[in-house]
N, C-alpha and C positions, 0 to 999 in steps of 0.2 A: 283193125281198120286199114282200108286200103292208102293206096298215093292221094286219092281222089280226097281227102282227109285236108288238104291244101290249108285253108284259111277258113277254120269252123265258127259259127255262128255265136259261139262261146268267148270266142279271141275280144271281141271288141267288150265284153262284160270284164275280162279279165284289165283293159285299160282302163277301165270305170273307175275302179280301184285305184289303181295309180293315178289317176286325175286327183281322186281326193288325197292320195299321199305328195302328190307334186303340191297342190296347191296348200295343204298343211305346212310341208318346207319353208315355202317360199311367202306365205301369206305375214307370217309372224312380223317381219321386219318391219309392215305397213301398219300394225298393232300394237308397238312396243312403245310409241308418246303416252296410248288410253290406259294400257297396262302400268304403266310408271304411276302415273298419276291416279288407278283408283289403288292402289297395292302399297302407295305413301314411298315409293323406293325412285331413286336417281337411273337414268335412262343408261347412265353406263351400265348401272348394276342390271338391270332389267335385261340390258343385251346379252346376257349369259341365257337366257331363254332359248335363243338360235344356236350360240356357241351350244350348251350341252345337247341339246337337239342331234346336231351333224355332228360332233365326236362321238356321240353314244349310237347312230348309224354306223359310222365308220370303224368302231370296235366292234361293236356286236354281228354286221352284216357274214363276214366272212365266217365267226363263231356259230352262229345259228345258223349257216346255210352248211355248217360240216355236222351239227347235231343234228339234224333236220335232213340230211340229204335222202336216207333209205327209206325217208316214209311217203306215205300216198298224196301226192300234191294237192289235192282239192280238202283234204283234210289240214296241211299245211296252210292253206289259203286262209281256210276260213278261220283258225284258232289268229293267224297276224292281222287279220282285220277285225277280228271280234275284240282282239288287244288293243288295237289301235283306235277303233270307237272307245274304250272304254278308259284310254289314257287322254281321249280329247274331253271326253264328261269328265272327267276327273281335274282336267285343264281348266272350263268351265267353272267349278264349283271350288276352285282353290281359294282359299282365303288371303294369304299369303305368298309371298316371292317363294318359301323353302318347297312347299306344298306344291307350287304351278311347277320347278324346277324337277320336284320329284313325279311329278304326274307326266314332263313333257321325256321323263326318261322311257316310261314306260309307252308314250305313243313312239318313240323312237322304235325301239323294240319292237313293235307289229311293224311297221316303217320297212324296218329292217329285213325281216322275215319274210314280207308280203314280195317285194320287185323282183329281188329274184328269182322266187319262186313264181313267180307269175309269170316272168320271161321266158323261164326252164319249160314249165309248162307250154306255153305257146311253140315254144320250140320241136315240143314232143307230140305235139299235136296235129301242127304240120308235114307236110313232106318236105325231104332235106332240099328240094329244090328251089322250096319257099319258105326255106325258116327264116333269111331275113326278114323276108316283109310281113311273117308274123311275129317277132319281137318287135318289129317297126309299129304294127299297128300297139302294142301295148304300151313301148316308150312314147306314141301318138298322147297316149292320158299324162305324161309328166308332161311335156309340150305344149298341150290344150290349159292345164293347169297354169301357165303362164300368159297366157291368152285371154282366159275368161274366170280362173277359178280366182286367181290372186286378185284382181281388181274389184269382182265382185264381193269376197271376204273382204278386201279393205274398206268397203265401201256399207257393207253389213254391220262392220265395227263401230262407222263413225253417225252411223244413223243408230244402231239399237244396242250399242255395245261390246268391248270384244270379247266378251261370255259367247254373246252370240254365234260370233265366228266359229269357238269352237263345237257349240252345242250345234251346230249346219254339219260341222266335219263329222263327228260322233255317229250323228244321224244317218249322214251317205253310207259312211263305216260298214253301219251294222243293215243300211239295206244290202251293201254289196254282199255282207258275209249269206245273208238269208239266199241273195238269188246265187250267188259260188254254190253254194250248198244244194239246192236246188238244179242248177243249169248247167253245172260242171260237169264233164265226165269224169269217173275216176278216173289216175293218170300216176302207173310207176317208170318211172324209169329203169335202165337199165341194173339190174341189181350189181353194188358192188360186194367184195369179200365181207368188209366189215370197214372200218372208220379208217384205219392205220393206209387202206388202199385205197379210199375214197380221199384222204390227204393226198397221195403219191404225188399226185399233178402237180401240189403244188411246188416240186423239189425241179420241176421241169421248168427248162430253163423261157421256154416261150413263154408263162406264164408273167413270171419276172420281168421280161422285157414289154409284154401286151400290157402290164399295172403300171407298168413305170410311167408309160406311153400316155393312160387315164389322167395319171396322177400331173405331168405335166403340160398335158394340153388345157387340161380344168383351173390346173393353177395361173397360166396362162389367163385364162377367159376370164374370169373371176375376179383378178388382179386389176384388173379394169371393171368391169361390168358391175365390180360391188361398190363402186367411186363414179360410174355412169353421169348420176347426176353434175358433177363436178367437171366430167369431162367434156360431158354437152353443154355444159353453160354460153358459149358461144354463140349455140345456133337457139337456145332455149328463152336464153337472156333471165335465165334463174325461174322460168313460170313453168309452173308445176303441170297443168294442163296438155302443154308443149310436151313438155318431157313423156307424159303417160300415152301421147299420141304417136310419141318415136319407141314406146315399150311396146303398144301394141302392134306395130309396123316388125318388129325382134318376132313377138309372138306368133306373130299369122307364118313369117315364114320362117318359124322356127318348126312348126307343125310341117309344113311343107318340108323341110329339111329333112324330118325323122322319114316322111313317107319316104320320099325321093332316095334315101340314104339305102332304106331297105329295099327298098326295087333294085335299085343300084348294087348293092353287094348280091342279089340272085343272080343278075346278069353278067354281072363284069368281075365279082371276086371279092370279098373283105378286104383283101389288103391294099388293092387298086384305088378303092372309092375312100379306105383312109389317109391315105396320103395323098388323094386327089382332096379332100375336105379340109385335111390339117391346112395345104398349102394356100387355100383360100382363108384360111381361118387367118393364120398369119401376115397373109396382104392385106385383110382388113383393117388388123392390128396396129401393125406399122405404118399404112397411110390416115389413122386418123388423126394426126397434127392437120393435114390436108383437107381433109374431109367435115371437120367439129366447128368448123366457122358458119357454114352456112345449113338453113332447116334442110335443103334439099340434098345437098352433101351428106348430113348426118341420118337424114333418111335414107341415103342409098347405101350406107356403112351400118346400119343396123338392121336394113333388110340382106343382104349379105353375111351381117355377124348372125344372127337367126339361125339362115338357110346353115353356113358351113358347118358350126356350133354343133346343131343335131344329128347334121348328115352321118357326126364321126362315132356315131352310137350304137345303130345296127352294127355298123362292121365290126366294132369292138367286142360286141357281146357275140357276137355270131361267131368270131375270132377264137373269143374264149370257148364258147360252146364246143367249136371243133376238135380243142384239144382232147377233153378228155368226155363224149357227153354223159360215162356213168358219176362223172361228179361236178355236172352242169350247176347244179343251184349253190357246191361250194367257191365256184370258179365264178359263176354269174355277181355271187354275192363278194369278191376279192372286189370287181369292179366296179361295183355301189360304193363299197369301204375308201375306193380310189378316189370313187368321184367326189363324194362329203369330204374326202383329203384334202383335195385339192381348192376345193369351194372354200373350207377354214383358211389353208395357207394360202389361196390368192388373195382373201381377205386381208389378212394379216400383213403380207408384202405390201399391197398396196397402198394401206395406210403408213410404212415404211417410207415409201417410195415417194409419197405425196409431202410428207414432211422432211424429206431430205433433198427433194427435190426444187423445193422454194417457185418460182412463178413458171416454172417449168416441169412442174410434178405430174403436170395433167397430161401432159405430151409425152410424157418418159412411162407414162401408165403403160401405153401403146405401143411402147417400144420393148420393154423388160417382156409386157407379156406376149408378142409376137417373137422374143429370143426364146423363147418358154412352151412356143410350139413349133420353134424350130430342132428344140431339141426332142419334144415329144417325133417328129418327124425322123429321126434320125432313131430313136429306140425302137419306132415301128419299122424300121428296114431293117433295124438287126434281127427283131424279132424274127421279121416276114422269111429273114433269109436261114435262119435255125427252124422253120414250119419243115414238114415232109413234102415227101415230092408230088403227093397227092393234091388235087385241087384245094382251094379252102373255098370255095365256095360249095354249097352241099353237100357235105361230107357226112354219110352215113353215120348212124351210130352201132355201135357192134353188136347190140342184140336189139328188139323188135319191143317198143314202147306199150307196155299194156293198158289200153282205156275202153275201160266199159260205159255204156250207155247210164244216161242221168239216170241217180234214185238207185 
């Protein structure tokens, strides 16, 4: 395939996909009162639902994207959505807490397997002059899933049950796997030696410092975003309505974010548009003591937390992509493992934070997590300054990506 290869008609079916894995992520949390309550079990215990979910991503992603890395990626595709439909039916038909926990390991597992390789892919499918804004459009499906995928699952749950929810996810699943299978081009990558050299990269020291960077900007975000409700309270005045109207205000220009994000690193650089994002991310952070009193205030700090939030995704993966691309989907997948890292541990501080923080817990949310991408900000320049002297924007890959025509 020639340059003209740019942004194929495939790229946006490959975000399809990730919509329904964003919004499987993310949907659970708004499902876990109905699931308490028909499964006889306490909402704490239920919460291990999300926990095992984002640990069993973030061990597995890197694992299965180094097993996984030398074979034909549309082949890849379609076995982690066909998993992934089949651990959301499995989800669905659980009798029990043990059963749903084991079924949500196994949709992790396609979870897992599917984003990376579905980035990899778009990336190899494009010319290296537009591989951001073709990762950008398929990170577009985890973005969208916040927008429309999660509210309308929550809302599926509390009208027809949360079986439902997952038998909607199941279903997308396995139509994406039918039309991958169908619509995809084949798609190898760069062949490596064997496993031992498709690891190498990851002993490279830009790698370490580009995960670190994930791992705390996400923990950063999350630290707050997963205690949101508690922070808005101010401007919400506790009504849920309010609230879902300043998620979807996050959403819309959270989408905008990932596009602008990947346009942005074709033109100006991966590392430019990251720590022009980070440093937006962190003024949002830390002025919201300022900002969480009033609705219009809190609307302008979560249409900003949205936009910078995504922006810093393309350049990330496209970051990683450069280094090494014959072991893009082991690399792409370090930074998934990052990001479900980061999502558990801002969790985790947060609730820390908010109870040791006493009537000031809500304001210090803002502040820890804006210190937390101030350091993510500082690993991305060390990183950026250990990159070669070569550009990072469009950086060729060493040998010539083989994709043949669908079927």
């Amino acid at each position: 395939m020639s340059g003209d290869r740019a942004l194929l008609p495939v790229t946006p079916l490959l975000a399809v996909g990730a919509f329904a894995i964003g919004t499987d992520t993310f949907v659970v949390a708004g499902v876990l009162p109905e699931v308490a309550r028909d499964l006889g079990s306490s909402l704490a215990d239920v919460g291990w639902v999300s926990t095992v979910f984002a640990l069993t991503y973030a061990v597995l992603a890197p694992v299965l994207g180094a097993l996984t890395g030398r074979l034909e990626r549309r082949a890849v595709l379609v076995v982690s959505l066909t998993v992934f439909a089949l651990g959301n039916a499995a989800s669905a038909l659980a009798p029990g807490l043990g059963t749903l926990l084991a079924a949500r390991i196994l949709t992790a597992a396609g979870a897992a397997l599917y984003v990376p390789a579905a980035s990899a892919s778009a990336a190899a499918l494009a010319a290296p002059e537009r591989r951001g804004r073709a990762m950008a459009v398929v990170l577009g499906g985890l973005s969208a899933a916040t927008l429309a995928g999660v509210p309308f699952g929550t809302w599926l749950a509390a009208d027809l049950g949360w079986a439902a929810t997952f038998w909607l996810l199941a279903g997308l699943g396995a139509v994406c796997a039918v039309a991958v299978a169908g619509g995809l081009p084949a798609v190898r990558l760069p062949a490596a030696p064997g496993l031992v050299a498709r690891l190498e990269p990851v002993r490279d020291p830009r790698v370490l410092w580009t995960v670190l960077t994930t791992v705390a900007f996400m923990t950063g975000g999350y630290l707050t975003l997963t205690y949101i409700g508690v922070v808005l309270a101010p401007a919400t005045d506790g009504d849920g309505g309010t609230l879902a109207l300043l998620l979807l205000v996050f959403g819309v220009l959270a989408v905008c974010g990932t596009a602008a994000g990947g346009r942005a690193t074709d033109r100006w650089g991966a590392t430019s548009v990251l720590l022009a994002s980070l440093t937006g991310l962190a003024a949002v952070l830390v002025t919201l003591p300022l900002t969480r009193d009033t609705w219009g205030g809190a609307a302008a700090a979560m249409a900003a937390w949205g936009f910078t939030a995504m922006a810093t995704q393309p350049p990330q993966q496209h970051r990683l992509f450069a280094i090494a691309p014959t072991s893009g989907p082991l690399l792409l997948s370090l930074n998934s493992s990052a990001t479900f890292a980061g999502i558990s541990l801002g969790g985790f501080l947060g609730g820390r934070v908010l109870e040791q923080g006493g009537a000031q817990g809500a304001d210090r949310l803002g502040q820890f997590g804006a210190a937390l991408v101030a350091v993510a900000l500082l690993t991305a320049v060390i990183g950026a300054r250990l990159r070669p002297a070569a550009p990072d924007a469009g950086t060729p890959a060493p040998a010539p990506v083989s994709a043949a025509e669908p079927g």
